[in-house]
C-alpha positions as CSV (number, residue, x, y, z in Angstrom):
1,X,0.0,0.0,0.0
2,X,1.0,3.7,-0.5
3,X,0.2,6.1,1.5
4,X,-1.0,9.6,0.2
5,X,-3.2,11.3,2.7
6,X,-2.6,11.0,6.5
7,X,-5.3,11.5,9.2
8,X,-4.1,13.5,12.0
9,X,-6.2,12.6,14.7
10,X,-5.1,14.9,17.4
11,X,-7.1,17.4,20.5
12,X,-7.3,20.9,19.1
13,X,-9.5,22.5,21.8
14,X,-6.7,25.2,22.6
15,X,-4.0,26.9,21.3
16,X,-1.4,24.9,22.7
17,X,-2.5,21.9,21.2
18,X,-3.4,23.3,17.5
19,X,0.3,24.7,17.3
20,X,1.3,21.3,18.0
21,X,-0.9,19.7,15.6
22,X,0.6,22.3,13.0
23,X,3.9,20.9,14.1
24,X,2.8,17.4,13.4
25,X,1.4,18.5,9.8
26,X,4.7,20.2,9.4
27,X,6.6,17.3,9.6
28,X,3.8,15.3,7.5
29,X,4.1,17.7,4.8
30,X,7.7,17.8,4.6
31,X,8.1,14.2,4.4
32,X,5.9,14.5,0.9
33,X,2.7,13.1,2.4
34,X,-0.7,14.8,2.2
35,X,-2.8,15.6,5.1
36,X,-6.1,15.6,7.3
37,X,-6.0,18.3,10.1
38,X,-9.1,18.8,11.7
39,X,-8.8,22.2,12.6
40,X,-7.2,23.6,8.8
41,X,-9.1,20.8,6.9
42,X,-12.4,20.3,8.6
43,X,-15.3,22.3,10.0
44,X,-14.6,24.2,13.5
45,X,-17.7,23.7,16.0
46,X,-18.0,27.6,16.5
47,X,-17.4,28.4,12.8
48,X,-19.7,26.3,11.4
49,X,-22.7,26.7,13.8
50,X,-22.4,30.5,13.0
51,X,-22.5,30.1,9.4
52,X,-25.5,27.8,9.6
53,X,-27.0,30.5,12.0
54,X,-26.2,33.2,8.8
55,X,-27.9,30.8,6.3
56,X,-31.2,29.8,8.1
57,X,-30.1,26.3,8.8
58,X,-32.6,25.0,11.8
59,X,-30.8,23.3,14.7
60,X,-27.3,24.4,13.9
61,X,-26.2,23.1,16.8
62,X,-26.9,19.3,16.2
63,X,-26.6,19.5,12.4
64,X,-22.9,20.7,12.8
65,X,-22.0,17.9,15.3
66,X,-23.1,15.4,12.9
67,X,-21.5,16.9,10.0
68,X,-18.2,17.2,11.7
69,X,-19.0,13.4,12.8
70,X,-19.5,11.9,9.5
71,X,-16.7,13.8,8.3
72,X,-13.8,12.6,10.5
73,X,-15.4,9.6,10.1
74,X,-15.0,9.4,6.2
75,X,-11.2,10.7,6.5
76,X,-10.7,8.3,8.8
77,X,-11.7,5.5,7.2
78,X,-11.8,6.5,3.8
79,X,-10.4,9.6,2.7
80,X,-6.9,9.2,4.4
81,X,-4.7,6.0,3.7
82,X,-2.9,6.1,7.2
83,X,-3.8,7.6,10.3
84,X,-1.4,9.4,13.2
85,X,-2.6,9.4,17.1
86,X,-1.0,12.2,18.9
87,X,-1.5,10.4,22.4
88,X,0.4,13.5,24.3
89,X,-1.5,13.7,27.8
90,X,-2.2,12.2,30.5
91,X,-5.5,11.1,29.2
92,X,-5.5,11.2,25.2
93,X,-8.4,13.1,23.6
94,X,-11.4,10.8,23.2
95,X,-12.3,11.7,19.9
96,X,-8.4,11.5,18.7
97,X,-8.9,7.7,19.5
98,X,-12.1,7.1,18.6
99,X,-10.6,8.1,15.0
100,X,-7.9,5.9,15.9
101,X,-9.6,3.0,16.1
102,X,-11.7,3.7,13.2
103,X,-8.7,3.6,11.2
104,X,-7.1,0.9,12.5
105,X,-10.7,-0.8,12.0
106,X,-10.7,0.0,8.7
107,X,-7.2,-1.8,7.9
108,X,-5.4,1.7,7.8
109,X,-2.1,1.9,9.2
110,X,-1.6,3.9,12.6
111,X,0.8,5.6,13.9
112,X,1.0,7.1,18.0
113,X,3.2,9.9,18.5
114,X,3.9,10.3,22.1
115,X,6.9,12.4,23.8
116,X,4.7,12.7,27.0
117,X,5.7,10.3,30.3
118,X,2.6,10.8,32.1
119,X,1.1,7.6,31.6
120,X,-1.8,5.1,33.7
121,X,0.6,1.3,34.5
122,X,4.0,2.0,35.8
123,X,5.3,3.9,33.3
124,X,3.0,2.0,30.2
125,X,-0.2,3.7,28.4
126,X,-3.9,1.9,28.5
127,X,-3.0,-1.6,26.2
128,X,-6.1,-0.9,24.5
129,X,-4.6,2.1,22.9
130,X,-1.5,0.9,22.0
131,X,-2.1,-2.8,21.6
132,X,-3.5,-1.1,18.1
133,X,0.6,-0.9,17.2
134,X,1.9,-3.9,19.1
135,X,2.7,-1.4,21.7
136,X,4.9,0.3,19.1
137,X,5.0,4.1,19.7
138,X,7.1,6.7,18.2
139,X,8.4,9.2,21.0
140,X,10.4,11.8,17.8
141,X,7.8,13.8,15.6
142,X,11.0,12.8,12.6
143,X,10.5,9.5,13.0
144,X,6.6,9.9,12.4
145,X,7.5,10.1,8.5
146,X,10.0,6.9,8.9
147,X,7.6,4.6,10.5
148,X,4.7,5.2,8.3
149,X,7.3,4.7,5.0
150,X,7.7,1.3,7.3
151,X,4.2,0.2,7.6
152,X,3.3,0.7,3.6
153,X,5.5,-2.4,3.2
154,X,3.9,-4.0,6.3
155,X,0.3,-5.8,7.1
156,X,2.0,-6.4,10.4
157,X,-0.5,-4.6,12.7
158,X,-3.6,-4.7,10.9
159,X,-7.1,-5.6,12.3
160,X,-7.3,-8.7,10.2
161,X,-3.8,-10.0,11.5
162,X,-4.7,-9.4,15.2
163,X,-8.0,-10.8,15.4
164,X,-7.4,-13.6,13.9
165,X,-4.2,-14.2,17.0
166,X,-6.7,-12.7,19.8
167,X,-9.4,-15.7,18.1
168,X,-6.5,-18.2,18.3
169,X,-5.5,-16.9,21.9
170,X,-8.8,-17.2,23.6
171,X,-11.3,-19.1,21.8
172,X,-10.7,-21.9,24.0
173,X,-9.2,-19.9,27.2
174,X,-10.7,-20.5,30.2
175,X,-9.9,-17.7,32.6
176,X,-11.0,-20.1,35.4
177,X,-7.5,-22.4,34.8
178,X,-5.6,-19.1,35.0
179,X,-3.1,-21.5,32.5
180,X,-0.9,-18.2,31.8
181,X,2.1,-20.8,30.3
182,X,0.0,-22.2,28.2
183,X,-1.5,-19.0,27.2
184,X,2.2,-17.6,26.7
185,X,3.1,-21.1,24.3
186,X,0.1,-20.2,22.0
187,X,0.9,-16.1,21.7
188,X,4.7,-17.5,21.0
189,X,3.7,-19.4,19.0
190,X,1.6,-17.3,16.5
């Protein structure tokens, strides 16, 4: 696969943050890849609900939250070939994630950037978030470009691959035994 277009899923809700993201675009752009940021590409709650305001649109309010909705949710899984997670914080933005894992869920390839130590298990983020890389995260916005050149030769981390081990895993686990050598065998094993 070649990737074009990269999602940037990212918080943008202050200034802080949207410098960053431009950072992260930046980099993005530099490497020759095409982006997705929200807050350049996509519509701005405020901005949007205004302008509906201006043209007469009736409930501005919940017609822009779905419209910004559906469209992060067509970059994400459509419109972009490869997504990046900015996972910075102690707690990630929720929608960054839920972008995420509509990517990853879509067979995209992901990417988390995170320079931040603040983090939930001595030291380690929330598995669920970066079980989506094989715990692989990227800690240099440089090497943002290098891994995603490294994943269009790769269908190593894709839904497909890790169902299909999770299946294998536990289809016949029974959490009763607590059998965690045998457990271990099989994941070596795949």
């Amino acid at each position: 696969m070649i990737i074009k277009k990269v999602f940037i899923a990212s918080p943008l809700f202050n200034e802080k943050e949207r410098q960053f993201n431009e950072e992260i675009d930046l980099v993005l752009k530099h490497a020759g890849y095409e982006t997705f940021l929200a807050q350049k590409d996509g519509f701005l709650y405020k901005d949007i609900v205004e302008e509906m305001k201006k043209q007469g649109i009736i409930n501005p309010e919940i017609t822009a939250l779905k419209l910004i909705y559906r469209l992060d949710l067509y970059q994400a899984c459509e419109g972009c070939d490869a997504t990046v997670l900015n996972m910075n914080g102690r707690v990630p933005d929720e929608g960054a994630l839920i972008e995420a894992a509509l990517s990853f869920r879509s067979e995209k390839p992901l990417v988390i950037y995170k320079d931040d130590s603040r983090s939930l298990i001595d030291g380690k983020d929330n598995p669920l978030i970066i079980g989506l890389t094989e715990l692989e995260v990227v800690d240099k916005l440089e090497d943002i470009p290098k891994k995603l050149r490294e994943l269009e030769h790769s269908k190593k981390f894709s839904y497909s691959m890790m169902i299909a081990n999770a299946r294998n895993l536990f289809k016949d686990y029974n959490p009763k035994t607590k059998d965690l050598k045998k457990l271990v065998e099989i994941f070596n094993a795949l």
